[in-house]
C-alpha positions in Angstrom: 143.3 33.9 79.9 142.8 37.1 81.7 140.1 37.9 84.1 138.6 41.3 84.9 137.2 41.5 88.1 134.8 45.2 88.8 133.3 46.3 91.6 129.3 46.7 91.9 127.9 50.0 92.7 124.5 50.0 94.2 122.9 53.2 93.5 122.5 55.5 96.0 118.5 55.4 96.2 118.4 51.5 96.3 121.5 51.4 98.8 119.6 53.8 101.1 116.0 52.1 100.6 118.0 48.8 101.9 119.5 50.2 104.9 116.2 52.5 106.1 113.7 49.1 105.6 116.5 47.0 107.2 116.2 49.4 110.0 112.9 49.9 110.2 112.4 45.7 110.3 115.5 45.8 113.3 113.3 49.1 115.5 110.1 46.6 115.1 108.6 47.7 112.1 105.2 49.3 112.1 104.7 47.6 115.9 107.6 49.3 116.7 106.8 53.7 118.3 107.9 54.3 114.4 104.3 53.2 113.5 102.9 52.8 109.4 105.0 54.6 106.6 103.1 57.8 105.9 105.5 58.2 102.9 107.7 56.9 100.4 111.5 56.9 100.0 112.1 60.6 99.5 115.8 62.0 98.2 116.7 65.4 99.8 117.4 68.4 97.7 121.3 68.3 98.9 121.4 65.2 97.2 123.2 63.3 99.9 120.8 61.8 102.3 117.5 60.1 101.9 114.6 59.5 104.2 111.5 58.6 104.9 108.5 59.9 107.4 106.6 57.8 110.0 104.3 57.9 112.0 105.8 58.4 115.3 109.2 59.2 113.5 111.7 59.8 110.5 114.4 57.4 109.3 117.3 59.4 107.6 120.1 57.6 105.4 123.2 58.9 104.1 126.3 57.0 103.1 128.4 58.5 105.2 126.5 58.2 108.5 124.2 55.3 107.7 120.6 54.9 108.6 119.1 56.4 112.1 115.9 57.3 113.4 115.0 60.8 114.8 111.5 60.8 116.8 109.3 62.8 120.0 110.7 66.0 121.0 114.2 65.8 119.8 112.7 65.3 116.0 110.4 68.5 117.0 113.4 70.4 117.9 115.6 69.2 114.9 112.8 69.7 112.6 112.7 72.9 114.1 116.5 74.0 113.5 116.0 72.7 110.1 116.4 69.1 109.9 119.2 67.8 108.1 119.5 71.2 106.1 120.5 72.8 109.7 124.0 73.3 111.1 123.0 69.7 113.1 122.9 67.9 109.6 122.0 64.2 110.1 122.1 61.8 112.9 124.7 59.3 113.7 122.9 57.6 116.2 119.1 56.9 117.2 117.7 58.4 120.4 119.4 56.8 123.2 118.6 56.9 127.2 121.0 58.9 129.0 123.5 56.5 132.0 121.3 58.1 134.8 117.8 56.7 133.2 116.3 60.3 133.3 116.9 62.1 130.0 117.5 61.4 126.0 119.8 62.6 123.2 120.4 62.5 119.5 124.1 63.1 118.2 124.2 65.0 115.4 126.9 65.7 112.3 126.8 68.9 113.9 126.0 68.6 117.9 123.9 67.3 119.7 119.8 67.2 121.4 119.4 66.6 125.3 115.7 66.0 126.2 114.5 65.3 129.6 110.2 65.6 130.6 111.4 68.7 133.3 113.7 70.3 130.5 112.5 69.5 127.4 114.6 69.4 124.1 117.7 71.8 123.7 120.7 71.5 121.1 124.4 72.1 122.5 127.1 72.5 119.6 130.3 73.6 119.0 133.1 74.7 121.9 130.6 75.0 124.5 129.5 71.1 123.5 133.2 70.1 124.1 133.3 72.2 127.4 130.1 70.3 128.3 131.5 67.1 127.4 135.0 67.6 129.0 133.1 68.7 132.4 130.8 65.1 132.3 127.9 65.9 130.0 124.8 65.8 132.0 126.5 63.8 135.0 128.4 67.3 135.5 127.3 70.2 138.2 125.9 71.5 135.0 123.1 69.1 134.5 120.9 69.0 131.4 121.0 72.1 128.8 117.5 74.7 129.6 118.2 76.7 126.1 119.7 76.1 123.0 123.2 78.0 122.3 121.5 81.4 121.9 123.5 85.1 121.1 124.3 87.9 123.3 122.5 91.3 122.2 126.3 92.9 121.5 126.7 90.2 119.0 129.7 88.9 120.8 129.5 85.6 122.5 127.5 83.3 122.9 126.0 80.9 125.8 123.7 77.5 126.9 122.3 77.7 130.3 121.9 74.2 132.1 120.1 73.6 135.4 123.2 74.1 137.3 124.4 77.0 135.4 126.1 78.2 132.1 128.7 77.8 129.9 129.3 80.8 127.7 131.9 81.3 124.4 133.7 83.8 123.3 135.9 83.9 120.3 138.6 85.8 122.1 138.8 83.4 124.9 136.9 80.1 124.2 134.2 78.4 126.7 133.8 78.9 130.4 131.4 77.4 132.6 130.1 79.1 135.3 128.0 77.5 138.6 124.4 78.3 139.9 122.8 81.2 137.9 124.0 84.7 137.0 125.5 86.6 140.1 123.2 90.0 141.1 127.1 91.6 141.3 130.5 91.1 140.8 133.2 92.4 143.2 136.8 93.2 142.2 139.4 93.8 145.0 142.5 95.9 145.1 144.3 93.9 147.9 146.4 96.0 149.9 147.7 99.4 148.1 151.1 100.1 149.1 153.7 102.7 147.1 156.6 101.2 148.4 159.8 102.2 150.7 160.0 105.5 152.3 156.4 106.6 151.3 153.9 105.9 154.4 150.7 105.5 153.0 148.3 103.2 151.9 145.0 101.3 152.0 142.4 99.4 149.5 140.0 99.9 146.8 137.2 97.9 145.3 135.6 97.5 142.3 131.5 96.7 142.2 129.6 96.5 138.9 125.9 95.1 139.0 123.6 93.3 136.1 122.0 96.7 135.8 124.7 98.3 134.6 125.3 100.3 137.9 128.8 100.3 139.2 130.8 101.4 142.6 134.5 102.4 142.5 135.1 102.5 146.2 138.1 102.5 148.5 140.0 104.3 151.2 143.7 105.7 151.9 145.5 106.5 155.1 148.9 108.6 155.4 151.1 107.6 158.6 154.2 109.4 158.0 154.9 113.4 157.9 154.8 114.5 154.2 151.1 114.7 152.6 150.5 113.2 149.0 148.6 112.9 145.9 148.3 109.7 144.9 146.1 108.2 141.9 144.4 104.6 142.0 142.8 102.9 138.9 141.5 99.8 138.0 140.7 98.2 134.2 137.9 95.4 134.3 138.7 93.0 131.3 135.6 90.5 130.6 135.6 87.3 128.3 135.6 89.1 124.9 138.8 91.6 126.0 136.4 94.5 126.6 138.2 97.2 129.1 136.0 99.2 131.9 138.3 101.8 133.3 137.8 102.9 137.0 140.2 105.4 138.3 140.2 107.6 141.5 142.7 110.6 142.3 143.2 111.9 145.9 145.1 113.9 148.6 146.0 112.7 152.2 147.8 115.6 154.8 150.8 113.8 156.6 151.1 115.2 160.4 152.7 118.3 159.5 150.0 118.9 157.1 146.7 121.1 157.2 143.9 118.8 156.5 142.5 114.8 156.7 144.7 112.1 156.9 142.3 109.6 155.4 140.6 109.9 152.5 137.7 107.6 151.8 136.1 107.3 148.4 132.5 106.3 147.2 132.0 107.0 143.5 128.6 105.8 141.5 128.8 105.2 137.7 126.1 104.3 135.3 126.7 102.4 131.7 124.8 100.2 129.5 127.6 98.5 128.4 127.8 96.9 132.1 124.4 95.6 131.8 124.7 94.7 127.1 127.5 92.6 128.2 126.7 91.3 131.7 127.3 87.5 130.7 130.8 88.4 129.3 131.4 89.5 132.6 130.6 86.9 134.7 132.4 84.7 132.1 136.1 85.5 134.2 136.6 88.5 134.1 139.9 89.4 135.7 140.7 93.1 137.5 143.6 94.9 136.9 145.1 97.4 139.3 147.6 100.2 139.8 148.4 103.0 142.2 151.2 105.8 142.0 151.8 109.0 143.8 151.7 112.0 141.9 150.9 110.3 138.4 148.8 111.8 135.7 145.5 109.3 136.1 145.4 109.0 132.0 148.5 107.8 132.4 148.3 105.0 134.6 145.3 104.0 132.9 147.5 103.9 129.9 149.9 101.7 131.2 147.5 99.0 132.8 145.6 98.7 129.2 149.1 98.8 127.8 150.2 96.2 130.1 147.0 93.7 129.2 147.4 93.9 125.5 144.8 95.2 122.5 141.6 95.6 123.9 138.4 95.2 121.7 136.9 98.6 123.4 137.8 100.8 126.1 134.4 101.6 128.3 135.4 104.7 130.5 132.8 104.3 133.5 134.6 106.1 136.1 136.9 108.1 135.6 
């Protein structure tokens, strides 16, 4: 005799009205912050989860994730972002208390909402998430997220502040954090300038750019020996998403048998908006790149540092 065994398949809108009212009765029911049903078992127009409204929250199903609640602010701020329709999608846990007693979170298909009663609720997703999360979460110098993940205006990167600073993405170089708030300048040093044996002359240079999109290229150098020279310093500023800012600076120092200055300082002012579009790029690590030649054509050795540092995504002349 031969048996058959087959397997039962509970339909999806039962299996989910099971798993939401067996939820519901494990929360507390309607004594629970859930409060009265203030609907019926609804089916979601992607036809994968199912759901239904509360008072004082929602209970979402799906087969894959199972059933969770999603209530308070962080139901405002999913709701917000589009619910399970949103990048988010639907919640694989309920609201849970954060390890230092203070804040609240949801995590999401899709990321994840922080809420605390100073901060309120903000979503973190994606790379700058996983930076968060490698870093400690909210138990990091970063704290609790003050925005959601938000674009710059160039269209570039992107960035969540926290209370103790900022993690910004870019898709040329990933996620960097970044302490305490944005920096009213940056500052880019040349170290000591030398041009090597038999050529007495040198000195420094420095590189200031500020959130306004003003910028210094200033610097000084000093000839010891007898002959005079012309020498030629630059500079290429490359921020998170490879963008170049060129500074250069040509000059002449008299050596002692020589009719004029020995020294030659330098204090030259540039304006651009780029400085200012992409400040948060900037402050994301941007490195400084320097050369110095005598007698070199200055488009030259501007070529060879951007040569040097690979393709660019622009090339922002600012002084030059």
């Amino acid at each position: 005799m031969t048996s058959t065994h087959s397997r039962i398949h509970t339909p999806p809108q039962i299996a989910a009205g099971i798993a939401i009212a067996a939820h519901y009765d494990a929360l507390g029911a309607a004594g629970s912050f859930l409060g009265q049903p203030s609907g019926d078992l609804e089916a979601f127009p992607d036809g994968v989860g199912y759901g239904i409204q509360y008072a004082g929250g929602t209970i979402v199903w799906t087969s894959e994730t199972g059933a969770h609640e999603v209530h308070g602010d962080i139901r405002g701020k999913w709701n917000q972002l589009g619910a399970q329709n949103g990048f988010l999608g639907y919640p694989l846990g309920d609201e849970t208390g954060t390890p230092d007693r203070v804040g609240r979170y949801n995590h999401f298909q899709g990321g994840s909402v922080y809420w605390t009663p100073a901060t309120g609720a903000h979503e973190v997703h994606g790379d700058i998430r996983g930076k968060w999360a490698e870093l400690g979460w909210e138990t990091s110098f970063l704290g609790y997220p003050v925005s959601d993940e938000t674009g710059v205006a160039n269209g570039g990167g992107r960035f969540n502040d926290f209370q103790g600073g900022s993690i910004y993405w870019s898709p040329v170089s990933g996620a960097h954090e970044m302490r305490g708030g944005l920096p009213g300048q940056l500052v880019f040093d040349s170290g000591a300038i030398v041009f090597g044996t038999g050529i007495a002359a040198g000195g420094s240079a420095h590189v200031t750019v500020a959130p306004d999109g003003s910028a210094h290229f200033q610097g000084g150098m000093h000839d010891s020996g007898a002959a005079a020279y012309n020498y030629s310093v630059a500079c290429v500023l490359v921020d998170a998403d490879h963008r170049a800012y060129t500074f250069a600076h040509t000059g002449n120092i008299a050596g002692t048998f020589e009719s004029g200055s020995r020294d030659d300082p330098w204090d030259s002012p540039g304006q651009n908006g780029q400085i200012a579009q992409n400040w948060r790029s900037l402050c994301a690590g941007t490195q400084g790149h320097w050369d110095s030649r005598i007698s070199a054509d200055i488009q030259a050795l501007l070529g060879s540092i951007l040569t040097s540092i690979g393709t660019a995504a622009a090339v922002i002349a600012i002084i030059v």
